[in-house]
Every structure is written in structure tokens, then in C-alpha cells.
C-alpha positions as CSV (number, residue, x, y, z in Angstrom):
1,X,-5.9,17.8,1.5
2,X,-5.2,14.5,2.9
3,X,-8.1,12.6,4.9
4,X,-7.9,9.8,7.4
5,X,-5.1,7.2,7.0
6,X,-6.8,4.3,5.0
7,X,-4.3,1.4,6.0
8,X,-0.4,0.9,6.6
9,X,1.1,-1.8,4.2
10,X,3.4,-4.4,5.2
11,X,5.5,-6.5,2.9
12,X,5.6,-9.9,4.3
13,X,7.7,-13.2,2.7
14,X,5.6,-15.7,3.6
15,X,1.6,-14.0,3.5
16,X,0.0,-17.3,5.2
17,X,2.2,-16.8,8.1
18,X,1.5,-13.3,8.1
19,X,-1.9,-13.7,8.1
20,X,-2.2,-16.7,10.6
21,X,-0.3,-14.3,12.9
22,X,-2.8,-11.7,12.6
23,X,-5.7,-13.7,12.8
24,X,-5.0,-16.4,15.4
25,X,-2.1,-14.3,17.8
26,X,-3.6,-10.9,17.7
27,X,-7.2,-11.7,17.5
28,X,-7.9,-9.6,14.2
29,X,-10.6,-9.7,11.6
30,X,-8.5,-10.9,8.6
31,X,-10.1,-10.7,5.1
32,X,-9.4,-13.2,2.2
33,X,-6.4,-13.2,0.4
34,X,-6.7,-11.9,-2.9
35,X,-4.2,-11.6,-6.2
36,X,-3.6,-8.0,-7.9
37,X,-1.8,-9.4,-11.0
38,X,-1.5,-5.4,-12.0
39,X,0.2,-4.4,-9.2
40,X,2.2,-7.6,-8.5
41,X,1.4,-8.7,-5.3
42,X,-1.3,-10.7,-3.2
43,X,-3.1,-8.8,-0.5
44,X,-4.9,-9.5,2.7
45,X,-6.4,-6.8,4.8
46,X,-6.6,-6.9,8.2
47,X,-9.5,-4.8,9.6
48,X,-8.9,-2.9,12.6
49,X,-12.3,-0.5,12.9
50,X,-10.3,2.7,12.6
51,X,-8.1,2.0,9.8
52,X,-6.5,-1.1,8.3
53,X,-3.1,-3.2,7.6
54,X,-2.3,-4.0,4.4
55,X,-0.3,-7.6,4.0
56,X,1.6,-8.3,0.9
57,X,3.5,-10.4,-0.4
58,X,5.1,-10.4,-4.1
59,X,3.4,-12.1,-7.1
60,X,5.5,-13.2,-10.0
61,X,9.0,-13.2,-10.6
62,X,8.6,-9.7,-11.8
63,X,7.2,-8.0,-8.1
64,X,8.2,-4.4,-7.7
65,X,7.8,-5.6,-4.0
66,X,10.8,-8.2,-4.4
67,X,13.6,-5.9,-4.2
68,X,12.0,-4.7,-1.0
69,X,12.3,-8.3,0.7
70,X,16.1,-8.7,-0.6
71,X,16.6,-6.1,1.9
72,X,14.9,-6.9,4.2
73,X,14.3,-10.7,4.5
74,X,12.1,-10.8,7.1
75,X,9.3,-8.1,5.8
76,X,8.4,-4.4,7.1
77,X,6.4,-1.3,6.6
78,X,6.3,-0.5,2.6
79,X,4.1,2.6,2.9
80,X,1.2,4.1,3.9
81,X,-1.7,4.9,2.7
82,X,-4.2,8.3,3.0
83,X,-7.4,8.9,1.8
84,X,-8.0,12.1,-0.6
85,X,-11.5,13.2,-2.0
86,X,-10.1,14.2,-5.7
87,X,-7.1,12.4,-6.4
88,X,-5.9,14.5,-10.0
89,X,-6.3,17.2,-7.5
90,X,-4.4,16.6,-5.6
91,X,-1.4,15.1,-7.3
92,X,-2.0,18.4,-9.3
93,X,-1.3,20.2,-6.5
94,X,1.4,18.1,-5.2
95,X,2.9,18.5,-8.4
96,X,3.2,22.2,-8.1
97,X,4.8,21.9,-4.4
98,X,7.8,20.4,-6.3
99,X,6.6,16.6,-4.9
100,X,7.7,13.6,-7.2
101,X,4.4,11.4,-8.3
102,X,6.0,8.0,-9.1
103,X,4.9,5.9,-12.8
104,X,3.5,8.1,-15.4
105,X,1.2,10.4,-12.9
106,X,-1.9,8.8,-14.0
107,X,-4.2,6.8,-11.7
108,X,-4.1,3.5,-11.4
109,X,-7.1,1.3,-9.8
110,X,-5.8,-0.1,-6.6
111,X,-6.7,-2.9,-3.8
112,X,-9.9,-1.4,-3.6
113,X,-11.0,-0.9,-6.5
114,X,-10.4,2.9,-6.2
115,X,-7.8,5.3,-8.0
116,X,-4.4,5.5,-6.6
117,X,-1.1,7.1,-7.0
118,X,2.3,7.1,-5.1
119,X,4.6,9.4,-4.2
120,X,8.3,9.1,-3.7
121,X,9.4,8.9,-0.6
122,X,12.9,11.1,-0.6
123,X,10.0,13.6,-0.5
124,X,7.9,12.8,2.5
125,X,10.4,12.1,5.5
126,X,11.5,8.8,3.7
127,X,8.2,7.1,3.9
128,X,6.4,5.9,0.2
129,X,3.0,7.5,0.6
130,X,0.0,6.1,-1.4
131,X,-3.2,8.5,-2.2
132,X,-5.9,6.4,-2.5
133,X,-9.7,8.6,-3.8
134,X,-12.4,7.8,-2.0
């Protein structure tokens, strides 16, 4: 069901450190920073030819990312993304395997521009796992 891994997303406190980090200390392509009002954060990807990092850091007082950073000041991994070709498919099938699909179950458009869903992460090894149909 699940494809390739589409990118590994980090939550960052400080997203122009982050970023100058990537770019300038690692050597990486980074990509323009760039608000998701919807989702509460700013994004930047960094593009690594076989996959990507996703750096964010929260947007608005009212960031479902923010509690993430209160425990853990300095950043980390947040979740991880896979790719799916039918994305009501497969949270339908999730769904029937007893997983947890997080918000009301519906899509929502993501980073890039495509439909996206999460799932909890008590179900998958502790790890938040974002579906993302492309």
C-alpha cells in the first residue's frame, strides 16, 4: 500500500537557523520558505534526490506544532511522510485494520499541494505517519 518515503519532517525553533544549517553546513539544495496558514506552520524543504526533509517551524500562537517544541526545545523528528497512490483507499483500509486516522478522516491539502492524512502514532511503533497521494 505504502510507496516510497516522500520526506522526514523536522520541527525546528528557529527555521532560519535550521535552514542556514542545511544549506551552508551540509551543502544541501534548500527550497524557499513558505507559510501554510492551514496547517500552522512555515515549511522549507530540503531536497536530497531520493527523498526530502521537511523543516518547520510553528505559525501563530495557535501551532499544533507548539506543544511539540515545549518538549522538546531544541526541535526533532515530528513524523514521516509516505507516498500512497489512493489516499481514501487507503485510510479505508487502515481504518478496517483497527489504525486511528487523526482530525475528522477527511483529506486535507498538504505542503504540496496534494491530499494528506495522519495517523496516530500509538499505532505505528510511536512514530506520527503522514500519507500523502501522489
Amino acid at each position: 500500500m505504502i510507496g516510497k518515503l516522500n520526506h522526514v519532517a523536522i520541527i525546528v525553533p528557529d527555521l532560519e537557523k535550521a535552514t542556514a544549517l542545511y544549506r551552508d553546513t551540509l551543502g544541501a539544495k534548500v527550497l524557499p520558505p513558505h507559510a501554510l496558514p492551514e496547517h500552522g506552520v512555515t515549511a522549507v524543504f530540503v531536497e536530497l534526490g531520493n527523498t526530502r526533509v521537511e523543516l518547520l517551524e510553528p505559525l501563530g500562537a495557535e501551532s499544533p506544532v507548539r506543544g511539540f517544541l515545549s518538549r522538546n526545545p531544541d526541535g526533532g523528528m515530528h513524523h514521516v511522510c509516505y507516498e500512497v497512490a489512493d489516499i481514501k483507499a487507503a485510510r479505508d483500509r487502515l481504518r478496517a485494520s483497527g489504525a486511528r486516522v487523526l482530525g475528522d478522516g477527511e483529506p486535507r491539502i498538504g505542503a504540496h499541494g496534494k491530499p494528506v492524512l495522519f495517523l496516530h502514532p500509538k499505532d505505528f511503533c510511536g512514530t506520527l505517519i503522514e500519507l500523502e497521494e501522489v
